[in-house]
C-alpha positions as a Markdown table, in Angstrom:
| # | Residue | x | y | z |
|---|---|---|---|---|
| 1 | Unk | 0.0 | 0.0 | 0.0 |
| 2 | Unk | 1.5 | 3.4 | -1.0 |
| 3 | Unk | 0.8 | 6.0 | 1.0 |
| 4 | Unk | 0.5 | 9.6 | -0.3 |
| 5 | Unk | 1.4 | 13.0 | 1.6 |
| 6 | Unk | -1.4 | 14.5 | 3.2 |
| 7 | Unk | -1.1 | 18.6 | 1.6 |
| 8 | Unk | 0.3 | 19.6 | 4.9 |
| 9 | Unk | 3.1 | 17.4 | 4.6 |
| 10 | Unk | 3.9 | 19.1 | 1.3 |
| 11 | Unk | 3.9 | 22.1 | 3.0 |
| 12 | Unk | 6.7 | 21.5 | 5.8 |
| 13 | Unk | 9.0 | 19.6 | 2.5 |
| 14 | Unk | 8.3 | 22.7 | 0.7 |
| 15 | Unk | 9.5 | 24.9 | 3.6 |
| 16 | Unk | 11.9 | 23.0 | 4.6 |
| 17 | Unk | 13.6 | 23.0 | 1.1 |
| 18 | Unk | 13.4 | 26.2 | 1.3 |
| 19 | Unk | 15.0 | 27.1 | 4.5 |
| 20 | Unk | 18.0 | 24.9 | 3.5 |
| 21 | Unk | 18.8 | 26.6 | -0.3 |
| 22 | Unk | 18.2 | 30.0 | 1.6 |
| 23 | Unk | 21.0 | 29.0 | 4.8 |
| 24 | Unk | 23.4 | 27.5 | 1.3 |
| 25 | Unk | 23.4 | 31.2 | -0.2 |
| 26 | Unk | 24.0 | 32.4 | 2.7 |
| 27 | Unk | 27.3 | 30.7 | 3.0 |
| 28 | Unk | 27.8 | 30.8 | -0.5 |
| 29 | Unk | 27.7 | 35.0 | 0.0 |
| 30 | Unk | 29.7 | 34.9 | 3.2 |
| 31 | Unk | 32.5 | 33.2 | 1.3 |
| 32 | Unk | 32.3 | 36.0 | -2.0 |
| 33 | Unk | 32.2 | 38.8 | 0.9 |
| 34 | Unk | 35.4 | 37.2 | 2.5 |
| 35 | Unk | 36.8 | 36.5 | -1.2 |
| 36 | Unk | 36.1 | 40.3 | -2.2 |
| 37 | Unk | 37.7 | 41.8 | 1.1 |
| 38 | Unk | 41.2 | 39.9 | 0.7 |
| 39 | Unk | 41.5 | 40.9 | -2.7 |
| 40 | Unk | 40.7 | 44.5 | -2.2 |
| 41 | Unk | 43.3 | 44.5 | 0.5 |
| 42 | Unk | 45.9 | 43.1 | -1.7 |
| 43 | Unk | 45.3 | 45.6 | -4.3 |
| 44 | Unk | 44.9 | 48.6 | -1.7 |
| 45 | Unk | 48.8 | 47.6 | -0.4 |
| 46 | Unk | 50.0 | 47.1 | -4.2 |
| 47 | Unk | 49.0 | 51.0 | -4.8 |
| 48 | Unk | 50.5 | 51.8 | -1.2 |
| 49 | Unk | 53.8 | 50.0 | -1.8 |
| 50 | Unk | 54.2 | 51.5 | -5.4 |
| 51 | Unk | 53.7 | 55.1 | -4.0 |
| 52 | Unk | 56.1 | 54.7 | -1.4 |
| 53 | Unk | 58.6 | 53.3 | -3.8 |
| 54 | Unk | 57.6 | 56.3 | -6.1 |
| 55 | Unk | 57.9 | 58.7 | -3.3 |
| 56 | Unk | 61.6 | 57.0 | -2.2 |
| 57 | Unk | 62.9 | 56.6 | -6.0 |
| 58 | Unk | 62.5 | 60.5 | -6.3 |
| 59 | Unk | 64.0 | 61.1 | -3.0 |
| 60 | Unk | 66.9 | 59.3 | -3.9 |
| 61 | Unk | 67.0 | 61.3 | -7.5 |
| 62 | Unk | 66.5 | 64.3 | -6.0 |
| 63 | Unk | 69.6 | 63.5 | -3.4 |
| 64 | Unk | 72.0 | 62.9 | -6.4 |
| 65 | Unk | 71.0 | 65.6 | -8.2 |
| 66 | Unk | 72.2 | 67.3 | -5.8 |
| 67 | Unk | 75.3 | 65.8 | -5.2 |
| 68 | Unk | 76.0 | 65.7 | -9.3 |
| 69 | Unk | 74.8 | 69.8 | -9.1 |
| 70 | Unk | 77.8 | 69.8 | -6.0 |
| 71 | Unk | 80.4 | 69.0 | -8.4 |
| 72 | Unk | 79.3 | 70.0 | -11.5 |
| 73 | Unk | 79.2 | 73.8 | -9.8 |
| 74 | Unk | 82.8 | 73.4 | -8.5 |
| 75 | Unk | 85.2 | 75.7 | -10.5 |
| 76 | Unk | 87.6 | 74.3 | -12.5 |
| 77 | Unk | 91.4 | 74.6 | -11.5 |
| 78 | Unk | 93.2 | 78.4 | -12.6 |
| 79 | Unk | 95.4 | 77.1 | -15.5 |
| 80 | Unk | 98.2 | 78.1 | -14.3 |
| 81 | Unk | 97.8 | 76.4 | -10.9 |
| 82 | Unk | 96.6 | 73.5 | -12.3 |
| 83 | Unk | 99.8 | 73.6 | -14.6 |
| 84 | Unk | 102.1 | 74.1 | -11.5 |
| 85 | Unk | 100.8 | 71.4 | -9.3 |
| 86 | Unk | 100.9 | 68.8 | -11.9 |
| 87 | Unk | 105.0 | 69.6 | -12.2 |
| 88 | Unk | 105.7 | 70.0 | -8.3 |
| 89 | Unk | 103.2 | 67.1 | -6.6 |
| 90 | Unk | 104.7 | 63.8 | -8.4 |
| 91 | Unk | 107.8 | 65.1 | -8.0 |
| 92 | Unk | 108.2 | 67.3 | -5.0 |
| 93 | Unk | 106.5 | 65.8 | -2.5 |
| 94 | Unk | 108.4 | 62.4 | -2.7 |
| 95 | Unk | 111.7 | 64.2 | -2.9 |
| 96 | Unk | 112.0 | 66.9 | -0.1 |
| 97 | Unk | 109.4 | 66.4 | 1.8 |
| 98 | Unk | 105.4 | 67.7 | 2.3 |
| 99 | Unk | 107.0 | 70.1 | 5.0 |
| 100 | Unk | 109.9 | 71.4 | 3.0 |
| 101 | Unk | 107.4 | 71.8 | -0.1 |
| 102 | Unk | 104.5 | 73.4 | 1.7 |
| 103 | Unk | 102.0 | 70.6 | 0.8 |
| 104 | Unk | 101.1 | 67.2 | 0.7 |
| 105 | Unk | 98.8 | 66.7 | -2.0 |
| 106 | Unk | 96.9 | 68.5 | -5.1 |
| 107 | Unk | 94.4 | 69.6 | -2.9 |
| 108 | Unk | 96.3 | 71.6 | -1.2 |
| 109 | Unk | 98.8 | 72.3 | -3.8 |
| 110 | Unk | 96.1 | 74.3 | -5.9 |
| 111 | Unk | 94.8 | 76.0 | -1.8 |
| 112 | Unk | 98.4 | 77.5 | -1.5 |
| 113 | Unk | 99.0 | 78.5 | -5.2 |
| 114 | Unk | 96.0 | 80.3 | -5.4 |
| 115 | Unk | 97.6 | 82.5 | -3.2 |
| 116 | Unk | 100.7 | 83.1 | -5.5 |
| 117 | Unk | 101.0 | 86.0 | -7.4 |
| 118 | Unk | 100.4 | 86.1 | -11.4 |
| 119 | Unk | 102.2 | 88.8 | -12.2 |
| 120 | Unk | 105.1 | 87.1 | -13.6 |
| 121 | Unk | 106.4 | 86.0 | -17.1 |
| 122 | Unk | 106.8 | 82.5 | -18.2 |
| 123 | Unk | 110.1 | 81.6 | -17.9 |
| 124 | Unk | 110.8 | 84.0 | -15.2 |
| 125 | Unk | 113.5 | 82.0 | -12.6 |
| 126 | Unk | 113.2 | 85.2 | -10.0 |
| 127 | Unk | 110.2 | 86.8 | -8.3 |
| 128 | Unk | 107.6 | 85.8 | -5.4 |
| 129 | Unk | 105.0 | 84.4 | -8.6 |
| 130 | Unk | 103.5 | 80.9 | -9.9 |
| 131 | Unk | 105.2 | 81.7 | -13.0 |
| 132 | Unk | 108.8 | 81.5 | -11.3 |
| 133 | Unk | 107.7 | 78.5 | -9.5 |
| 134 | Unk | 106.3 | 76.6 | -12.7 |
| 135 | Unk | 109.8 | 77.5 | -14.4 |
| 136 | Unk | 111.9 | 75.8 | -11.5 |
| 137 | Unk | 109.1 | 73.2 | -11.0 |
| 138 | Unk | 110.0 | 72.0 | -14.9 |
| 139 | Unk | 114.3 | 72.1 | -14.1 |
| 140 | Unk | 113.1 | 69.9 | -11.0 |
| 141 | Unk | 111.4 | 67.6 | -13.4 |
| 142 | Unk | 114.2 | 67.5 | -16.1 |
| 143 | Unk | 117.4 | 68.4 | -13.9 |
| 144 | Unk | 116.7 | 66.9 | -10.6 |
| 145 | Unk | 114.6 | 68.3 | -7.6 |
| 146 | Unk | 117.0 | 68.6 | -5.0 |
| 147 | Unk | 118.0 | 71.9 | -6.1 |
| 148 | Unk | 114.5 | 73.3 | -7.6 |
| 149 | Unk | 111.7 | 71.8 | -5.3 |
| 150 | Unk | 112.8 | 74.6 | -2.8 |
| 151 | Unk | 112.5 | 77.3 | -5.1 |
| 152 | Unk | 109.7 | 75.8 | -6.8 |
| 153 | Unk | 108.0 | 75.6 | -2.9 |
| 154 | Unk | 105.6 | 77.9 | -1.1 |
| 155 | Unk | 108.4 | 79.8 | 0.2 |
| 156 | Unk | 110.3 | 79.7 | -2.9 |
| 157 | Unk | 113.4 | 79.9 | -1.1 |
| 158 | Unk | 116.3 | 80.8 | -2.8 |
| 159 | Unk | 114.6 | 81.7 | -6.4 |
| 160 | Unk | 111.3 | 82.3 | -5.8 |
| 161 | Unk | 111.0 | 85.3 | -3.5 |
| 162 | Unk | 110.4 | 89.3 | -3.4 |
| 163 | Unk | 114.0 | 89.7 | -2.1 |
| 164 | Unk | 117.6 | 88.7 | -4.4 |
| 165 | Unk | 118.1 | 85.1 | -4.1 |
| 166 | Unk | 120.7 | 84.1 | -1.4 |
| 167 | Unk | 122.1 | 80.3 | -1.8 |
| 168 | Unk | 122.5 | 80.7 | 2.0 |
| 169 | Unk | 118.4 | 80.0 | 1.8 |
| 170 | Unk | 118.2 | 76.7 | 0.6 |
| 171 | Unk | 121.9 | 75.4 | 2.1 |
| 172 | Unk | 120.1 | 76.5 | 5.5 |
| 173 | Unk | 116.8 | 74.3 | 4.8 |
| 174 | Unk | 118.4 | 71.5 | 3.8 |
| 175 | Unk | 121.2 | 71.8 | 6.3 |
| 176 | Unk | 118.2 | 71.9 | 9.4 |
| 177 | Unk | 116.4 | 69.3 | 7.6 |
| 178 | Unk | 118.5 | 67.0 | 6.9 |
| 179 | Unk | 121.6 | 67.6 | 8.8 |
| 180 | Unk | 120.6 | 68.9 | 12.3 |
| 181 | Unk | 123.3 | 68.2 | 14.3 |
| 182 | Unk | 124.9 | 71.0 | 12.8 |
| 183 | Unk | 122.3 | 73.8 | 13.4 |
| 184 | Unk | 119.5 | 72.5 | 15.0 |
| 185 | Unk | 115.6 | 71.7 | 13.3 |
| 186 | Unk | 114.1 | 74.4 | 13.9 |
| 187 | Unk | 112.9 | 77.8 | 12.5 |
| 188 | Unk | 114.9 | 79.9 | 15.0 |
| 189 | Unk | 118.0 | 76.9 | 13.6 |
| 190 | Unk | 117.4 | 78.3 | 10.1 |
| 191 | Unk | 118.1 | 82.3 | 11.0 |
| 192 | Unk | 120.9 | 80.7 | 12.9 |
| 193 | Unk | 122.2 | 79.0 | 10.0 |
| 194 | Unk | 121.5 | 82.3 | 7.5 |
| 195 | Unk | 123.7 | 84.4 | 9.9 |
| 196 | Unk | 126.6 | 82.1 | 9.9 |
| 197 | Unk | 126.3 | 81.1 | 6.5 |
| 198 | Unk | 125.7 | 85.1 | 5.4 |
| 199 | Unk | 129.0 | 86.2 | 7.4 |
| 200 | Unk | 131.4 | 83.4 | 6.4 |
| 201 | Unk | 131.6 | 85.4 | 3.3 |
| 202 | Unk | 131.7 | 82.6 | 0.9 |
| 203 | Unk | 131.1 | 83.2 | -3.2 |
| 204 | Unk | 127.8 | 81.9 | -4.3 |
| 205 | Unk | 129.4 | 79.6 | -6.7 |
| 206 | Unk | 127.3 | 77.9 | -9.3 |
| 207 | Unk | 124.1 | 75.7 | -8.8 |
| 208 | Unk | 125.5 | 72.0 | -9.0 |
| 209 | Unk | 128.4 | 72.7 | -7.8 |
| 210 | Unk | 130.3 | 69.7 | -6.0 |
| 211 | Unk | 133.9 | 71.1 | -5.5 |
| 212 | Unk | 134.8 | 74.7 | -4.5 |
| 213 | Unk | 134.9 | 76.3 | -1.4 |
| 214 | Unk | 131.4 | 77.9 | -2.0 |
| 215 | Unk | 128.2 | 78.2 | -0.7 |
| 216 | Unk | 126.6 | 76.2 | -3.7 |
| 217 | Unk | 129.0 | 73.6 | -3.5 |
| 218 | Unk | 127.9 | 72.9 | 0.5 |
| 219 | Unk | 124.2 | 73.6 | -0.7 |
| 220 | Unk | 124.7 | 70.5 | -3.2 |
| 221 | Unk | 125.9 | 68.4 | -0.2 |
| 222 | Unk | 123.7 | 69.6 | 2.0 |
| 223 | Unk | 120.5 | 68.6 | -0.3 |
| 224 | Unk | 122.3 | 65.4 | -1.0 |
| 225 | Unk | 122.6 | 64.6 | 2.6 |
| 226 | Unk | 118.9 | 63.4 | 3.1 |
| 227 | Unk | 119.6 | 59.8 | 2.2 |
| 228 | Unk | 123.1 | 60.2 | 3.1 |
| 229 | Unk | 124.2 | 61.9 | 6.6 |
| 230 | Unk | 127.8 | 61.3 | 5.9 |
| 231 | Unk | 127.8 | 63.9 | 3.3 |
| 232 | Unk | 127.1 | 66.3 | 6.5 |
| 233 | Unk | 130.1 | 67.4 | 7.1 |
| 234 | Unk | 130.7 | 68.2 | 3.0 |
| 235 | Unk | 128.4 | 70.9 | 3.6 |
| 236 | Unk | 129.5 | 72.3 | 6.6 |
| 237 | Unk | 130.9 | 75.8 | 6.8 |
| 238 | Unk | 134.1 | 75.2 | 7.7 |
| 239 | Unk | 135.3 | 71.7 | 8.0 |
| 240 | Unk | 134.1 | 70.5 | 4.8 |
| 241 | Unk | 136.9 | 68.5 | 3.1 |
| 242 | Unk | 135.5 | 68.9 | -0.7 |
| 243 | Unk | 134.1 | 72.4 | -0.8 |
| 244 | Unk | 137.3 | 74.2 | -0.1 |
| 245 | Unk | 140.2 | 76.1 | -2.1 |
């Protein structure tokens, strides 16, 4: 015997069916709303990490800009400075000394010789200019710079200066610097030294001289004596066994 459903029954299936499809949407939407708010987050911090890289990028660019703008507005080197320091620094330095020279490096080869005056002729060997200095700078290069780097110096002892050139100027640097025993290392030493060396009355001789009793003669000792202390008492005032009669 089949039995049929009464139309109430098919009323509660009806609802019931219906209760269940409505609770499955409802998942069904809470699962799209959950869906839709991670992807809007995702794209919300893709927009927020490309400005910020934006934003640093021009930072950065704007920083070296900057920087480039820094050097690009740095005045080039006065020609003649630049000319000098190229003769004087490889050369110089090495050879007497950063102390003897008045510098230890371009930098502050092109500070001092911008205080050097241009008034000068090229190929001037006298006078407190850069032109003087560039002319003994390029005998130091060619010749040797035992002699030249001191005239060729800040103090352009001995060639460079306002005053007439003394050979007692350099033989007294050198002797200070690199024989001290005899007068002492210091700048009161060197006046010491010009005195002594100014009343022995000796002729000036000529540069490179390495016999002779003259003051150039103990000068090329004297600058000599820097890798060699022996040579000392060559270049002393009065017991020097070479630079004599």
């Amino acid at each position: 015997m089949i039995l049929k459903p009464t139309p109430k029954k098919k009323w509660l299936l009806a609802l019931s069916l219906l209760l269940i499809s409505t609770a499955a949407v409802a998942c069904g939407g809470d699962d799209d709303d959950d869906g839709g708010d991670t992807g809007n987050n995702e794209a919300n911090n893709d927009v927020n990490n490309d400005e910020n890289n934006d934003v640093n990028n021009d930072q950065n660019n704007d920083v070296n800009n900057d920087d480039n703008n820094d050097d690009n507005n740095q005045p080039p080197p006065d020609p003649l400075c630049a000319e000098y320091c190229a003769l004087t620094v490889p050369v110089c330095i090495d050879a007497v000394g950063a102390d003897l020279v008045g510098y230890e490096d371009e930098a502050g080869c092109l500070e001092a010789c911008a205080e050097f005056s241009q008034d000068g002729q090229q190929g001037d060997r006298n006078g407190d200019t850069v032109q003087c200095r560039i002319f003994h700078g390029v005998v130091a290069q060619e010749v040797g710079p035992e002699f030249h780097c001191i005239h060729a110096s800040v103090s352009g002892e001995g060639g460079c200066e306002d005053r007439p050139p003394s050979p007692c100027d350099p033989y007294c640097r050198f002797m200070t610097r690199n024989c001290p025993e005899t007068f002492g290392g210091t700048e009161d030493d060197i006046e010491v030294c010009l005195d002594a060396c100014l009343d022995a009355g000796l002729e000036d001789g000529e540069v490179g001289d390495n016999t002779g009793n003259t003051v150039q003669c103990r000068n090329f000792h004297a600058a000599l004596a820097v890798t060699d202390d022996a040579l000392c008492v060559q270049a002393d005032l009065e017991d020097s066994e070479v630079c004599v009669d």
